[in-house]
C-alpha positions as CSV (number, residue, x, y, z in Angstrom):
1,X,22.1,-6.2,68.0
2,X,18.9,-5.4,66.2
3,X,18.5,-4.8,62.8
4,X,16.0,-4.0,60.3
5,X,15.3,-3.7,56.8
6,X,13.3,-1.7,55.2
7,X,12.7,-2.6,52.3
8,X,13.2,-6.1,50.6
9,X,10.5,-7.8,47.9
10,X,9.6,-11.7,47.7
11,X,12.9,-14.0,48.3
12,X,12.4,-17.6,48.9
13,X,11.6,-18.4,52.9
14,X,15.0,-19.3,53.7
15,X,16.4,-15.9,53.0
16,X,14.4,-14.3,55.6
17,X,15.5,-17.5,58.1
18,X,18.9,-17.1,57.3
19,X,18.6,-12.9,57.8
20,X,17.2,-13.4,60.7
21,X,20.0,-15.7,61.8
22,X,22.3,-13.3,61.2
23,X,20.4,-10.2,63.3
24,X,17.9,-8.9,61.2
25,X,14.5,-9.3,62.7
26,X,12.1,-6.9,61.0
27,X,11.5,-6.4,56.6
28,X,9.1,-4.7,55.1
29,X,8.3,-6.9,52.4
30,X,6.9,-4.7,49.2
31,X,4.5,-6.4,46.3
32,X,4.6,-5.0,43.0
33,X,1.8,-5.7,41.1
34,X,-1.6,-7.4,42.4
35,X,-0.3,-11.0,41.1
36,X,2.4,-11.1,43.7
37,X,0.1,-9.1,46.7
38,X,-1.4,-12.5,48.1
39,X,2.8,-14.0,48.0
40,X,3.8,-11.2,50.5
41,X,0.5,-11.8,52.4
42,X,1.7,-15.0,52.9
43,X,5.3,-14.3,54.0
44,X,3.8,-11.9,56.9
45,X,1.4,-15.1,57.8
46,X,4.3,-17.1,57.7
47,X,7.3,-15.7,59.2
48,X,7.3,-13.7,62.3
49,X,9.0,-9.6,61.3
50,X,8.1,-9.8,57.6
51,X,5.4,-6.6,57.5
52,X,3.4,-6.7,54.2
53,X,3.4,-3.6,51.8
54,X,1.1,-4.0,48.8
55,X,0.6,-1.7,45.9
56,X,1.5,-1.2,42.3
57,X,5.6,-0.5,41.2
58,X,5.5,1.9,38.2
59,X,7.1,-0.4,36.1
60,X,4.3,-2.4,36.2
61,X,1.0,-0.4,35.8
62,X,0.0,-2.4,32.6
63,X,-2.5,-5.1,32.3
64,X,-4.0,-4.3,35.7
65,X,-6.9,-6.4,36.6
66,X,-9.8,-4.3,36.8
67,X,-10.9,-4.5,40.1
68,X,-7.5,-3.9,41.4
69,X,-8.6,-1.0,43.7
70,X,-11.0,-2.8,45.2
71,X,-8.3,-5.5,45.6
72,X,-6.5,-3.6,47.7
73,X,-9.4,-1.8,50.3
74,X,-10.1,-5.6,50.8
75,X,-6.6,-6.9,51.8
76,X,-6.0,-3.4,53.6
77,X,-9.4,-4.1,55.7
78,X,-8.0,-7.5,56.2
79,X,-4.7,-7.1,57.7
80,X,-4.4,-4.0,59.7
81,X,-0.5,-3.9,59.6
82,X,-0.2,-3.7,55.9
83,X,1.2,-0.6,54.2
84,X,0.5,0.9,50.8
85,X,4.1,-0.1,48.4
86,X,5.9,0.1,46.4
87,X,4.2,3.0,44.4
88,X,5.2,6.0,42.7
89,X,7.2,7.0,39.7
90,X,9.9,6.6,37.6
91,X,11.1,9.2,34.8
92,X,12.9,6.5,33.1
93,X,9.9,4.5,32.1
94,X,6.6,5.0,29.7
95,X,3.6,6.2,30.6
96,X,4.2,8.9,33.2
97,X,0.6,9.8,33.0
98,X,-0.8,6.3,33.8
99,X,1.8,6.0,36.6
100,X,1.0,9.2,38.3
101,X,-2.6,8.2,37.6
102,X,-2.1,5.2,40.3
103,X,0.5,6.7,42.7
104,X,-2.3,9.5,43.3
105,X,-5.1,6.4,43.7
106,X,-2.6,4.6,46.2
107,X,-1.9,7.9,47.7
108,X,-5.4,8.7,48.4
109,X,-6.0,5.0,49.5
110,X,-3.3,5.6,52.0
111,X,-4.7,8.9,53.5
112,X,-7.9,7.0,53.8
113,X,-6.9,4.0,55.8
114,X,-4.0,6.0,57.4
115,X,-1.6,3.6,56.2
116,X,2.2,4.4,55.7
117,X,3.8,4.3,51.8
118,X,6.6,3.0,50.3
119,X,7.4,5.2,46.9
120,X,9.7,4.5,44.2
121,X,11.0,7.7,42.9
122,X,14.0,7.2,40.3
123,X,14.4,10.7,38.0
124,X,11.1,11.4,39.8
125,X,11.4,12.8,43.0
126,X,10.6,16.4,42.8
127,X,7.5,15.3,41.2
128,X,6.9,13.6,43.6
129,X,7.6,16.4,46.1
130,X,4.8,18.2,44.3
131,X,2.6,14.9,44.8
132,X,3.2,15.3,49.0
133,X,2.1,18.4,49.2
134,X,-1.5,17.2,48.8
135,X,-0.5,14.9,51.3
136,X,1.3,16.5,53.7
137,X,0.4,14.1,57.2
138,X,1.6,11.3,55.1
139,X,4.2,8.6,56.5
140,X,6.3,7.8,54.0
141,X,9.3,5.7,53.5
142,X,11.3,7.0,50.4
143,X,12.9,4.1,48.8
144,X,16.7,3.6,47.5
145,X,16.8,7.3,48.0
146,X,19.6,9.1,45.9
147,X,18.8,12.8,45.9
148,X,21.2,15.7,46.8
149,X,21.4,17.9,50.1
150,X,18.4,20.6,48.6
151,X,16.3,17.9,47.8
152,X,16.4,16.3,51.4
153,X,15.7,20.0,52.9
154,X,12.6,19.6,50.4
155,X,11.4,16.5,52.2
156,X,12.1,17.0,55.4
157,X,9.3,19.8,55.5
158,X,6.6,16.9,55.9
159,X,6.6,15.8,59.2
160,X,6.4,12.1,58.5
161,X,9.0,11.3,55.6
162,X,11.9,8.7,56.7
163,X,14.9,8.2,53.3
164,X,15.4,4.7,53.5
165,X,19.2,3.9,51.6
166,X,21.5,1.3,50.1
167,X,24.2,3.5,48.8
168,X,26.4,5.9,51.1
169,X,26.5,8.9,49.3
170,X,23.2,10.4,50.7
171,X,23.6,9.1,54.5
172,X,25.5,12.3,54.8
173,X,22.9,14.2,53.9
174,X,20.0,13.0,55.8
175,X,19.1,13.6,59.7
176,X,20.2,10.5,61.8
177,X,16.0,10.4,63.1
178,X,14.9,10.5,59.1
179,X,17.3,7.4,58.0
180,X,16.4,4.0,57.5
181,X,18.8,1.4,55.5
182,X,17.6,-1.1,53.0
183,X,18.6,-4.2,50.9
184,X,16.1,-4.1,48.2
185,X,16.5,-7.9,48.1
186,X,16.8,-9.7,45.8
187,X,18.2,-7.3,43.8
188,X,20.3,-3.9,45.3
189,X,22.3,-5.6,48.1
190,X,21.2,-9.4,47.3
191,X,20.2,-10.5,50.8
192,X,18.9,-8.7,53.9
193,X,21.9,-9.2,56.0
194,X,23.9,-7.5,53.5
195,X,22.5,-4.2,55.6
196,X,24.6,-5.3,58.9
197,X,27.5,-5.3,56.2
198,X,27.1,-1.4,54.9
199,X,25.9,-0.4,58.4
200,X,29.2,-1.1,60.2
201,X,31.5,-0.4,56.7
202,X,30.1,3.6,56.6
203,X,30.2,3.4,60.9
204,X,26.4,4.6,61.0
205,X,25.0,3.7,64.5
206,X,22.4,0.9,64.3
207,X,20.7,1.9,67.7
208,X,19.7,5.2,65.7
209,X,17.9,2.9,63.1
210,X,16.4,0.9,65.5
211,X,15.3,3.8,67.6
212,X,14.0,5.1,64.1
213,X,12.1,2.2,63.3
214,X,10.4,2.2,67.0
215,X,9.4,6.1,66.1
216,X,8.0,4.9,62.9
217,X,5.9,2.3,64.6
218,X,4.9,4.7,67.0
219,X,3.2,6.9,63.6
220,X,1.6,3.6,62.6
221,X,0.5,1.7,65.5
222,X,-0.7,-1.6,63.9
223,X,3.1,-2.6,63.6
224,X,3.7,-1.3,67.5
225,X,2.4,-5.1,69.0
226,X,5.5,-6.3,66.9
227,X,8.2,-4.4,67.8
228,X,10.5,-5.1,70.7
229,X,10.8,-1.9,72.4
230,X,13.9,-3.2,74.9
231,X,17.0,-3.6,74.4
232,X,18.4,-4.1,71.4
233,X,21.3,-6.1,72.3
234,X,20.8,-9.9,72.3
235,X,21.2,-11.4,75.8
């Protein structure tokens, strides 16, 4: 069996070995801040299935070089299966202003190069909801999602939004052909292969995900020369 995971940050090399060991083949490796964008770059150079996501966490919005944007349209030119992560914001941390500042100049960057986000949403997401709007063709991942059945609905008026989870509560919520299940290594479930773990304990059906992460690839086709589109048992 095939698993992905779809969302993870920088872990040393043999984490992604040993993930891959145990059955998870794909990650989508998110960056946080532009000192740590050239790391990721260099796990996706490095290891076969890590797919780089580079962009600004809202934690972390202070003492930005200042040719950060320009940064980022440079690596995005350079490697055409990057996506734009993790951005957005979080209601629990300063500066709400600043941080919607950036997750509206990542979300335009996105729209521009037609590249997939990643977005951090904690006590934020129906600001953020307000944010899509402007951006309605958008694919989106929403990260360690934790919002309620109306909330979902919300979202699942863009076209292009997949809730990726590391908690059970809102799998019951979310279409089977929206869900995607994440570690949020190192931190959230410690290591990748944690996912195969939660997948089989709350008896969600990983061909689902993996058909989900082939439909995703199919939105952003960069990443489709990557994906194994056979079987997803191993032989």
């Amino acid at each position: 069996m095939v698993y992905f995971d779809a969302h993870c940050h920088i872990q040393p090399k043999t984490q992604f070995v040993n993930a891959q060991k145990a059955g998870v083949k794909y990650f989508f490796c998110n960056a946080t801040h532009p000192d740590n964008w050239q790391s990721v770059c260099t796990l996706n150079q490095s290891i076969a299935g890590v797919f780089p996501c580079l962009g600004i966490h809202p934690w972390f919005i202070q003492n930005l070089p200042s040719n950060w944007i320009n940064q980022l349209h440079q690596l995005l030119e350079t490697y055409p299966e990057m996506m734009i992560g993790e951005i957005g914001l979080d209601g629990t941390h300063p500066n709400l202003e600043q941080q919607a500042n950036i997750f509206e100049i990542c979300l335009k960057t996105a729209q521009k190069y037609k590249r997939p986000v990643h977005i951090h949403g904690h006590k934020a997401w129906s600001t953020i909801l307000n944010f899509l709007k402007c951006y309605p063709n958008l694919v989106c991942v929403l990260h360690r999602f934790g919002g309620n059945d109306a909330l979902v609905r919300q979202f699942l008026k863009f076209p292009y939004v997949y809730f990726s989870v590391m908690h059970a509560k809102p799998v019951r919520f979310i279409p089977n052909n929206r869900l995607f299940i994440e570690s949020d290594a190192p931190d959230g479930l410690n290591f990748s292969e944690k996912i195969i773990e939660f997948i089989q304990q709350n008896q969600i059906n990983p061909h689902v995900l993996y058909q989900n992460l082939i439909q995703f690839s199919e939105l952003f086709p960069a990443l489709k020369p990557y994906i194994d589109k056979g079987k997803t048992y191993d032989k």
